[in-house]
NUKEZA-481709 format. One line per 8 residues: number of its first residue (from 1); for each residue x, y, z of C-alpha. Coordinates in nm, 3 decimals. Layout:
<rs>
NUM) X/Y/Z  ...
</rs>
This chain:
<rs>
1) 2.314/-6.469/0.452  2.593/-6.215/0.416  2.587/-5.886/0.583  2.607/-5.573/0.450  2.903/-5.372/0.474  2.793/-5.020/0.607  3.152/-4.791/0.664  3.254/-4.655/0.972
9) 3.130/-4.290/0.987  3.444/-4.098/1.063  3.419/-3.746/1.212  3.534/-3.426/1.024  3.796/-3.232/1.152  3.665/-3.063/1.469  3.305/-3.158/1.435  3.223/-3.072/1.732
17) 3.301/-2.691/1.689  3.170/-2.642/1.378  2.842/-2.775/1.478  2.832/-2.581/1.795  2.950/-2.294/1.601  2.671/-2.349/1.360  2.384/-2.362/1.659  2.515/-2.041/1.791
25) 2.459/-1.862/1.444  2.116/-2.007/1.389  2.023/-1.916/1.775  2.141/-1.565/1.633  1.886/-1.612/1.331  1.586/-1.694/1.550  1.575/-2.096/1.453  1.541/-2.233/1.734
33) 1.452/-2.558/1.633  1.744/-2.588/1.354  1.978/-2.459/1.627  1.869/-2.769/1.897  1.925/-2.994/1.570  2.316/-2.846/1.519  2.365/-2.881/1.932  2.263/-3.265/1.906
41) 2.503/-3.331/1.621  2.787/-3.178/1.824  2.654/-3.339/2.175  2.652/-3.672/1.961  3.025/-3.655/1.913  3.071/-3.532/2.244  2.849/-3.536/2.503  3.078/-3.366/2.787
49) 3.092/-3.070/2.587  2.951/-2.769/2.834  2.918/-2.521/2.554  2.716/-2.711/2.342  2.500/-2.780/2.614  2.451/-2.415/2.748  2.379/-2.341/2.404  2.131/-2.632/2.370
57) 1.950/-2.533/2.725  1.980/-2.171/2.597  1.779/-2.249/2.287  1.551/-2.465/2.426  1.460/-2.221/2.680  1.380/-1.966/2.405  1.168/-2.267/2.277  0.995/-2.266/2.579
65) 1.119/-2.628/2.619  1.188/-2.536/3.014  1.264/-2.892/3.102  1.478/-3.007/2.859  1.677/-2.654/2.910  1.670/-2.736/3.273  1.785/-3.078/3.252  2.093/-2.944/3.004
73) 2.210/-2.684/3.240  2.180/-2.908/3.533  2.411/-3.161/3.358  2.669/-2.884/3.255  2.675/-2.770/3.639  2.752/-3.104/3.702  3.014/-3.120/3.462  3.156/-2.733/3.587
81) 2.997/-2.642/3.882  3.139/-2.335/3.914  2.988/-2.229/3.581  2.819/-1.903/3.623  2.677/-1.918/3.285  2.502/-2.233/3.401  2.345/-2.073/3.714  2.213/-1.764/3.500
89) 2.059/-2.005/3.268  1.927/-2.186/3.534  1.768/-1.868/3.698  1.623/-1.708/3.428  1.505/-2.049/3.283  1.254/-2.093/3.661  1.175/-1.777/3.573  1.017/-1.769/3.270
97) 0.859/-2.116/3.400  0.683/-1.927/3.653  0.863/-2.045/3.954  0.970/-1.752/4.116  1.111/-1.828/4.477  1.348/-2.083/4.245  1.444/-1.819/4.038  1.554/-1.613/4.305
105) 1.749/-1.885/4.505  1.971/-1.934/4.170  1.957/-1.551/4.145  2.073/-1.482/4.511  2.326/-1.727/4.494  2.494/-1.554/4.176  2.480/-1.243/4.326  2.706/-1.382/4.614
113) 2.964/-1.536/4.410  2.956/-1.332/4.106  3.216/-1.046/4.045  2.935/-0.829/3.830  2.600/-0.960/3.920  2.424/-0.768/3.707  2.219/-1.020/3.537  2.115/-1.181/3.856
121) 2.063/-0.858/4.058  1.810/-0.806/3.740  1.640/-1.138/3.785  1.657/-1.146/4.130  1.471/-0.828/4.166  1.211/-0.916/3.887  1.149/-1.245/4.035  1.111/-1.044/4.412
129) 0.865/-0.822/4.257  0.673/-1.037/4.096  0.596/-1.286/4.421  0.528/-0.895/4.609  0.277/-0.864/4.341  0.136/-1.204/4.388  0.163/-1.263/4.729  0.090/-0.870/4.885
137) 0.164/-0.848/5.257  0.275/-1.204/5.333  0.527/-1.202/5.048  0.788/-1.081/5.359  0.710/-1.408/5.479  0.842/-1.611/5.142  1.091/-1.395/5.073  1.285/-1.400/5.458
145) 1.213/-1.785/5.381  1.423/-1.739/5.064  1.676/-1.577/5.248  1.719/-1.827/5.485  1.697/-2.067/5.290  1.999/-1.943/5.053  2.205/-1.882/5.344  2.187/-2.271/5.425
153) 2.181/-2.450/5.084  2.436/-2.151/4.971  2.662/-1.990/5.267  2.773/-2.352/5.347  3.145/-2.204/5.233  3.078/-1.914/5.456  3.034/-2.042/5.752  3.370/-2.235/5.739
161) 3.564/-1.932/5.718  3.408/-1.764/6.073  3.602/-1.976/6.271  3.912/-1.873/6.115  4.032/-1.532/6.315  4.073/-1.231/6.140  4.367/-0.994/6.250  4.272/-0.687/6.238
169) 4.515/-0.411/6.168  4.624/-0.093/6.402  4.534/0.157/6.189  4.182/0.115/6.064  4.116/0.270/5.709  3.919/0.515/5.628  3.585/0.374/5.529  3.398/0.575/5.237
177) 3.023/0.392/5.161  2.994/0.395/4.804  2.656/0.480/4.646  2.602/0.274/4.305  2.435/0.539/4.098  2.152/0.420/3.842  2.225/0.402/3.487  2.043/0.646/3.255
185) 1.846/0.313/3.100  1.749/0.216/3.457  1.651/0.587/3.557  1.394/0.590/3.237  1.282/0.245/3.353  1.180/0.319/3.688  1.022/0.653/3.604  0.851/0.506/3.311
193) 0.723/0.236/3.576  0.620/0.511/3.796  0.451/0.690/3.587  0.238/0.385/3.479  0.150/0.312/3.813  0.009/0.668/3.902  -0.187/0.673/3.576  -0.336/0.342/3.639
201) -0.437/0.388/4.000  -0.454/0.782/4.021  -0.633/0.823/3.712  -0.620/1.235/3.690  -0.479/1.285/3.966  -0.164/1.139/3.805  -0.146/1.515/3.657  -0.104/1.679/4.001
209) 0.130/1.401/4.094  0.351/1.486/3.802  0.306/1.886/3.868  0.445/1.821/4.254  0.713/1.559/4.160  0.854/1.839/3.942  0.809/2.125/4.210  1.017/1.915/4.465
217) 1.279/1.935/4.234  1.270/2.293/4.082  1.531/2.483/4.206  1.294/2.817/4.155  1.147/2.719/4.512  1.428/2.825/4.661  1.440/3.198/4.706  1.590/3.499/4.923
225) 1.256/3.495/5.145  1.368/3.188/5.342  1.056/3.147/5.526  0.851/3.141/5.257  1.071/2.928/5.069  1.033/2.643/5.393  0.664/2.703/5.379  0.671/2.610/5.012
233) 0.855/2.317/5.016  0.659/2.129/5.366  0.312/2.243/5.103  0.494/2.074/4.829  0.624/1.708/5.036  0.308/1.736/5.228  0.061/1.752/4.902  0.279/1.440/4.719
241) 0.301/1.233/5.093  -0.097/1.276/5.018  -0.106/1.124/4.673  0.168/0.901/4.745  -0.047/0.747/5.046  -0.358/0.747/4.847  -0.167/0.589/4.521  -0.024/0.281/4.759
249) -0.413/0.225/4.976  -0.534/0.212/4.620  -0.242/-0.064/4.495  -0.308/-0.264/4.803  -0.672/-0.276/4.724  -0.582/-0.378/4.394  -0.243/-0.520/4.248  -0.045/-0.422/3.915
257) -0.125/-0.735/3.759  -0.519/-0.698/3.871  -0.496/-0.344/3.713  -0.308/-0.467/3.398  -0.547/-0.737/3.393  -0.851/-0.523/3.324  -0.681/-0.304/3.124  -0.618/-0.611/2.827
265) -1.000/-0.685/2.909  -1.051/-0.330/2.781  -0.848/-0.337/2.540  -0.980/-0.699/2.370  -1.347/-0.553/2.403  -1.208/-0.234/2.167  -1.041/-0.444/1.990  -1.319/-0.657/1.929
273) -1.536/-0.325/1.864  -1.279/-0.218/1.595  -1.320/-0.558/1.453  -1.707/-0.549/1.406  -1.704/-0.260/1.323  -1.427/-0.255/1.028  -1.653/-0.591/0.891  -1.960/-0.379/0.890
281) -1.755/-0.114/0.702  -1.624/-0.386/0.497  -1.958/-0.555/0.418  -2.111/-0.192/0.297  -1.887/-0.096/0.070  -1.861/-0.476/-0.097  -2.251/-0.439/-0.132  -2.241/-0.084/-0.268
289) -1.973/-0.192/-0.511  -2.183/-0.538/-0.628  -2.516/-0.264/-0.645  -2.293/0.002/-0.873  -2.161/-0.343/-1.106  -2.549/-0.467/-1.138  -2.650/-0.151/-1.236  -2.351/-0.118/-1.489
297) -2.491/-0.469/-1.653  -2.823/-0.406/-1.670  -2.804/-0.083/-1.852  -2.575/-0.251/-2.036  -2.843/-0.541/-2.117  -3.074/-0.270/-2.211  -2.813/-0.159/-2.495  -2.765/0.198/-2.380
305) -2.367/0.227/-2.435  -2.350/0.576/-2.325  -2.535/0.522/-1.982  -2.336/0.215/-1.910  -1.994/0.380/-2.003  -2.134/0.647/-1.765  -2.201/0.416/-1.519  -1.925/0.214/-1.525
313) -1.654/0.532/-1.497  -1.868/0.663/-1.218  -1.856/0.321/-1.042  -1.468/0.277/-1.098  -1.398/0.612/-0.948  -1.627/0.510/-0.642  -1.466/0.194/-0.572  -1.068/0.349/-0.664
321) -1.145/0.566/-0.366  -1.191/0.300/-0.119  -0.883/0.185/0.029  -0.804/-0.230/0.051  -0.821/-0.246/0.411  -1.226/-0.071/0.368  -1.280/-0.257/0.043  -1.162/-0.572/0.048
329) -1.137/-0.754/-0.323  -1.083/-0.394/-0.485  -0.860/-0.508/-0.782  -1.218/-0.768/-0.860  -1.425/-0.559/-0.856  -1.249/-0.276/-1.131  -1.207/-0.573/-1.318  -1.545/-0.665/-1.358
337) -1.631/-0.336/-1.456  -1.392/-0.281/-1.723  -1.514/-0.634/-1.873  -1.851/-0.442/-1.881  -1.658/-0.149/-2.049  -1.489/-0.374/-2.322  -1.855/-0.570/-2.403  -1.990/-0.220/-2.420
345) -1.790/-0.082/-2.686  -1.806/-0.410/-2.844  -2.163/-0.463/-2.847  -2.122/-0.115/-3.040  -2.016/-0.242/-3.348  -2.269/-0.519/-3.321  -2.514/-0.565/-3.599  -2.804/-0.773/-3.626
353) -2.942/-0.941/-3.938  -3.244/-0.767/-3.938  -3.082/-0.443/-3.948  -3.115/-0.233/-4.306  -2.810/-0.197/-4.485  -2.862/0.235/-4.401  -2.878/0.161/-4.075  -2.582/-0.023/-4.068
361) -2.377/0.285/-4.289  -2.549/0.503/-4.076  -2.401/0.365/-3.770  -2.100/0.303/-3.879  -2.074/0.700/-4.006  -2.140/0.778/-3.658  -1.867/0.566/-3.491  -1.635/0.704/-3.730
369) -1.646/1.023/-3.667  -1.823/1.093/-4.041  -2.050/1.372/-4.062  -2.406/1.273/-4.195  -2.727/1.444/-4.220  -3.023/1.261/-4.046  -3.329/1.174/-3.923  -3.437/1.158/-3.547
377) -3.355/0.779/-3.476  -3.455/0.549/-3.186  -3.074/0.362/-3.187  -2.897/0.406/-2.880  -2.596/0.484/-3.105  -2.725/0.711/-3.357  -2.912/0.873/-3.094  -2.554/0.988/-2.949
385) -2.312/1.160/-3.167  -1.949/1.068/-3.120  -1.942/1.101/-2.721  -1.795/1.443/-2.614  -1.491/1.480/-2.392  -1.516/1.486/-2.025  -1.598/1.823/-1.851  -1.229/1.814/-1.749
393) -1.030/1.634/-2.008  -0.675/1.743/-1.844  -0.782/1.643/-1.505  -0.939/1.291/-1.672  -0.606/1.249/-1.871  -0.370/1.283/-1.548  -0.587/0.989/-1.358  -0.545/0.753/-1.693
401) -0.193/0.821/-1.701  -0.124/0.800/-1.312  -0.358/0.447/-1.366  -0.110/0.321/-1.624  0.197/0.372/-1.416  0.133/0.173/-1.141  -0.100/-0.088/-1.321  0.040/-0.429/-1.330
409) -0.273/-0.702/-1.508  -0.288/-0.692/-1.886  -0.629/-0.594/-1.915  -0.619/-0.316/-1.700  -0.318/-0.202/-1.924  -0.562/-0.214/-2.226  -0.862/-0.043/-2.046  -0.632/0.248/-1.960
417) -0.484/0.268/-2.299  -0.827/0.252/-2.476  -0.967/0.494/-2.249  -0.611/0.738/-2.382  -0.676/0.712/-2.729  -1.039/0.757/-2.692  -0.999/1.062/-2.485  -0.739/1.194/-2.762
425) -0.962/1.114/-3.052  -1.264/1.326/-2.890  -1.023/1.610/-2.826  -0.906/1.628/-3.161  -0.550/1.525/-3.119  -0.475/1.250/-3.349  -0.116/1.169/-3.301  -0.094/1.121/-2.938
433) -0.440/0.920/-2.973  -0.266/0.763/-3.283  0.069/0.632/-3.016  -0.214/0.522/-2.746  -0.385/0.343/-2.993  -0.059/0.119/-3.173  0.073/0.083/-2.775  -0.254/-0.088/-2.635
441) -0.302/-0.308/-2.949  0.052/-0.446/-2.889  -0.074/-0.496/-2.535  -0.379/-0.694/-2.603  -0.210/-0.902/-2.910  0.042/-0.976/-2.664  -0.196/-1.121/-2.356  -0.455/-1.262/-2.621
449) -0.753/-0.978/-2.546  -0.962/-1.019/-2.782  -1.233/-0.777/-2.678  -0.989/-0.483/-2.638  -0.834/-0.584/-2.974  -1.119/-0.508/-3.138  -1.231/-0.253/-3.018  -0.879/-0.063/-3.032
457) -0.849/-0.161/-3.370  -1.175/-0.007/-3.434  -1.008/0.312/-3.280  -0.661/0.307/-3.464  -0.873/0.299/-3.818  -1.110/0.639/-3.597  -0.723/0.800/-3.551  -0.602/0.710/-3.941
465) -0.933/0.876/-4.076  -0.888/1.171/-3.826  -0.571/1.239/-4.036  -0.747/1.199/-4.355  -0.536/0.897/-4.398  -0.783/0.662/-4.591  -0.587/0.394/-4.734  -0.495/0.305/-4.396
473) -0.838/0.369/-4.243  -0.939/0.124/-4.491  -0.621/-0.119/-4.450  -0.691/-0.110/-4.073  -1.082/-0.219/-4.042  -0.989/-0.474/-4.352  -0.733/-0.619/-4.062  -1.049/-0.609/-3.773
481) -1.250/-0.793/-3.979  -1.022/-1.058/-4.031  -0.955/-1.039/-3.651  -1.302/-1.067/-3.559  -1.377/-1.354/-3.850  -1.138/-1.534/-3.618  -1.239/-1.512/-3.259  -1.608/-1.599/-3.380
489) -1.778/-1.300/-3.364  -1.958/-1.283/-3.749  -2.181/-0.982/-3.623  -1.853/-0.772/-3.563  -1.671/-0.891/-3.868  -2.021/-0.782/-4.110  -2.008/-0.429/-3.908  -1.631/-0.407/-3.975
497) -1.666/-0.470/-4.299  -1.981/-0.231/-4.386  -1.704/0.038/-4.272  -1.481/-0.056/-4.506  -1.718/0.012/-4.771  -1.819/0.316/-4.590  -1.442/0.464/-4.501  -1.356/0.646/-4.868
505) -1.696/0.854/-4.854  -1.801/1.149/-4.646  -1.543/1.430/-4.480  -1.402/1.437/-4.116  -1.491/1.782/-3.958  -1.149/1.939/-3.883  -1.136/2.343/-3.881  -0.861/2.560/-4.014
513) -0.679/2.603/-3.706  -0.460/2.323/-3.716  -0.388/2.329/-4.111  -0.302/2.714/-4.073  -0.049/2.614/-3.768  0.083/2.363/-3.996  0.191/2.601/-4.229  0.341/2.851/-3.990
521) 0.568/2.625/-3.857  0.627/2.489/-4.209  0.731/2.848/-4.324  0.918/2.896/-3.983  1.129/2.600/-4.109  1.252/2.784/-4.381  1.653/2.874/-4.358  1.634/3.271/-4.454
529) 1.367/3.514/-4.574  1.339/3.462/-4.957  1.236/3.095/-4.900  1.000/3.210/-4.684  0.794/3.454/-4.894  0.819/3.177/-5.145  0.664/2.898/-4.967  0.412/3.146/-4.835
537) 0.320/3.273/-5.184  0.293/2.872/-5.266  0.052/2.820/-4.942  -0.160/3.110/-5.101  -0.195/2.943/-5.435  -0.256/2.599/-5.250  -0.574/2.708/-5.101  -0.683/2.911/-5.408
545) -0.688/2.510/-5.601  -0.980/2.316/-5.552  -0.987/2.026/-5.283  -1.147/1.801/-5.545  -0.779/1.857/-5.745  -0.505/1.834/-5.491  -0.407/1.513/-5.255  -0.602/1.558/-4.917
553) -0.285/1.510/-4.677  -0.111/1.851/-4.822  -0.135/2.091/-4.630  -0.334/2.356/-4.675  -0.656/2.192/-4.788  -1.005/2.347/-4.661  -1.241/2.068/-4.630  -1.539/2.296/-4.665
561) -1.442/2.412/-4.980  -1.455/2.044/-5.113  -1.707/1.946/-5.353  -1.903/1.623/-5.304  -1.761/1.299/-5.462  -1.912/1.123/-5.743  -1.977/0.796/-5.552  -2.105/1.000/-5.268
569) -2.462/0.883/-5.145  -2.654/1.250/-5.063  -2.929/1.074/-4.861  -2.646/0.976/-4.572  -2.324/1.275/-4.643  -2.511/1.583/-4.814  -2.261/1.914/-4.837  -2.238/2.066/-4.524
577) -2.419/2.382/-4.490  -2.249/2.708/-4.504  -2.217/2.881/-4.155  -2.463/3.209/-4.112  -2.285/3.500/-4.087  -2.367/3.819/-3.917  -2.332/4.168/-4.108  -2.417/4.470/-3.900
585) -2.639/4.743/-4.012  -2.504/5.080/-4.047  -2.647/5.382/-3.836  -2.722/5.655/-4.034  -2.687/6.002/-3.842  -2.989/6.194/-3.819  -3.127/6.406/-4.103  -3.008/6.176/-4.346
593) -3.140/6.101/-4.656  -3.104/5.855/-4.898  -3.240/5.984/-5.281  -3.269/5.723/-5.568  -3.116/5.887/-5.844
</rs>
């Protein structure tokens, strides 16, 4: 049986420092894991290498691997042993694994033989505060054991050199003891440290402790009245001696980490508190949101479109005014209620086969905007004219519009668009409603709505008759029929289809205002004055023609001076009446007399 040739694997130039050089950028980045990887692929090509495995012991460390990083730095010190980097590592690595007096052995010993021991001096005095804090009174004990104990596995070298005699010069120099001053980082440590202390064991007498630590060093204390000034200051030491004696009795009663102890018991219980209590908060507001949706649907079962719109709107401003964190599930729940908006409107232009074929005109007359004359009725719809605009239609139209720039799901698009041109359409303003109307059918073509397709077409024919555009009023509800014939919904598609019959009789209700602004701005058009007189004299004879004789999208045309169609049905559309004017009687002065001649 033959063996299979496998090729020598032959290194890449300098392996070894690209893979170290690659652990020290991902030990940068956080990885710790991916970092040990990179170290083993350079420690596999050369396992002697002492910076691959301070890096390794480094990352393990931060892995909280302690004994692998322990056994890597031990076999780098045996590789260098005077690697300092290796000590530190060493140090801070029986540190963080809890053993103290081993930390500060390594710690001692690089303060001895390093030229900047600031790393060690750092570890050496967290690890010597930290068995103080553990130990209390007998930690003198450990740590004069430590000390001894460095001076014999440490200060072998030192003791060699005693016996070697030291001449000692004539003149001796003059010795100046240097103070090493604090750095301004250490100086905010410690008082940051101190003030913890006194606010966990002096509670508030920390306040007074602060007031006298100040008045120590004001320099206001010291006056001309030198007596009084020395009274002053021994009132001053004496009063923080006091609180500086009664801040230590209370320490050695109980230590730091006792105190810090109960203070994360405290703070899990609040915590804990703030937890229950944001799920209570939580579970409130998710039942009064599932009570406001139920209510929505069964109005909405009981086929009373104007409550449930009501409803709905008041229960999608409720819920909009919870924030996520109170309300979790928010987008849901909106969504569910604008479902129950779309089969509302919907379940408008609904028709049942029982229904007359007047009630069906009759209805769709009212949904159109059409004026009719009629009889008290007990349909939901008939019972409601057109619905009126909002109290405050400006303040209504800023929310939609703020709600349709930061919406992001399709059909809240189309609910927010629908709810535009149907707020447009009530307020008379055709064009805009018109441009909402040809926007949110794009919208729901686009993500296959069908509900909101309907019912904007529905709309966009509402908009084409509020121009007195008929053909496309009619070309419009011909194409939501066809619409509705496809998705399924017959009932919709007969409804649709009675308005088409229904769209070339009656007259939309406009008033002169906006015809009469139409020809002002027309006239204001014109380039000088002759022009204008003449298209002003041409307005004049305009409205002097019958409606009945000129095309309805001229300007110009008064709709209640039209006479009623041929093919007009009087029992739904009869002539609107004439409004009742006012004429006001005449005072005659007194003593006057009227004679019939």
């Amino acid at each position: 049986m033959r063996k299979k040739l496998v090729p020598e694997e032959k290194p890449i130039y300098n392996v070894v420092t690209v893979y170290r050089e690659k652990g020290h950028y991902l030990q940068r980045l956080e990885q710790f894991e991916k970092a040990i990887l990179a170290y083993n692929e350079a420690l596999r090509w050369n396992n002697a290498d002492v910076r691959s495995l301070l890096g390794r012991s480094l990352a393990r460390a931060k892995a909280t691997h302690y004994a692998d990083a322990l056994r890597d730095a031990a076999c780098a010190a045996e590789l260098e042993p005077e690697n300092q980097t290796a000590l530190q590592i060493r140090a801070q690595t029986n540190y963080e694994k809890c053993a103290f007096e081993r930390a500060y052995l390594l710690a001692s010993r690089g303060q001895v033989f390093r030229k900047y021991p600031a790393h060690f001096a750092e570890c050496a005095r967290c690890a010597e505060e930290t068995i103080r804090d553990c130990t209390g009174k007998s930690a003198t004990k450990v740590l004069s054991l430590a000390k001894k104990i460095s001076e014999i596995e440490w200060g072998r070298e030192s003791t060699d050199l005693k016996n070697v005699p030291i001449r000692k010069p004539r003149l001796q120099p003059h010795q100046s003891h240097q103070i090493q001053e604090m750095s301004r980082v250490e100086k905010q440590k410690s008082e940051r440290i101190s003030r913890l202390m006194a606010s966990k064991y002096l509670e508030q007498m920390a306040h007074d402790k602060y007031f006298l630590t100040q008045l120590c060093k004001d320099e206001r204390i010291y006056s001309a009245n030198k007596l009084g000034s020395k009274t002053l200051q021994e009132l001053a030491y004496k009063a923080l001696a006091d609180v500086d004696m009664r801040q230590e009795v209370l320490r050695e009663r109980r230590p730091l980490y006792a105190a810090r102890g109960s203070d994360a018991e405290a703070r899990n219980r609040l915590s804990n508190a703030r937890k229950e209590r944001l799920a209570n908060t939580q579970r409130q507001h998710i039942a009064d949101a599932e009570r406001l949706i139920r209510a929505a649907q069964s109005v909405f079962e009981q086929r009373n479109t104007a409550k449930c719109l009501e409803i709905a709107e008041f229960a999608m401003e409720q819920i909009s005014r919870k924030p996520n964190s109170l309300l979790p599930g928010k987008e849901k729940f909106i969504h569910q209620l604008q479902e129950v908006v779309g089969q509302a409107f919907l379940d408008q232009k609904r028709v049942g086969e029982e229904m007359s074929e007047a009630n069906r005109e009759k209805r769709a007359f009212i949904l159109l905007g059409i004026a009719i004359s009629r009889e008290p009725s007990r349909d939901s719809i008939l019972r409601v004219r057109p619905p009126a605009p909002p109290r405050d239609a400006k303040r209504r139209l800023r929310g939609l519009e703020r709600a349709l720039s930061v919406s992001n799901r399709a059909s809240e698009r189309c609910y927010v668009l629908h709810e535009l041109c149907r707020l447009h359409a009530d307020t008379k303003q055709a064009h805009r409603a018109k441009f909402f109307a040809l926007k949110c059918q794009a919208e729901a073509r686009s993500s296959k709505q069908r509900v909101w397709l309907l019912n904007i077409t529905f709309l966009l024919a509402r908009c084409h008759l509020l121009q007195n555009n008929r053909p496309e009023t009619r070309a419009a509800l011909i194409e939501g029929a066809g619409i509705a014939r496809a998705c399924g919904y017959r009932d919709v598609a007969a409804f649709f289809e009675t308005c088409v019959n229904v769209s070339m009789e009656g007259e939309v209700a406009s008033g002169d205002g906006a015809l009469e602004k139409r020809e002002r701005a027309m006239v204001s058009l014109m380039p000088d004055n002759d022009m204008r007189l003449a298209a002003q004299h041409l307005f004049r004879k305009m409205s002097v023609i019958p409606a009945s004789r000129r095309f309805s999208i001229m300007p110009g045309t008064r709709t209640e001076e039209a006479t009623p169609s041929v093919n007009r049905r009087p029992s739904i559309a009869p002539p609107a009446q004439p409004p009742t004017r006012f004429t006001r009687k005449t005072q005659h002065p007194l003593g006057f007399q009227d004679f019939d001649i």
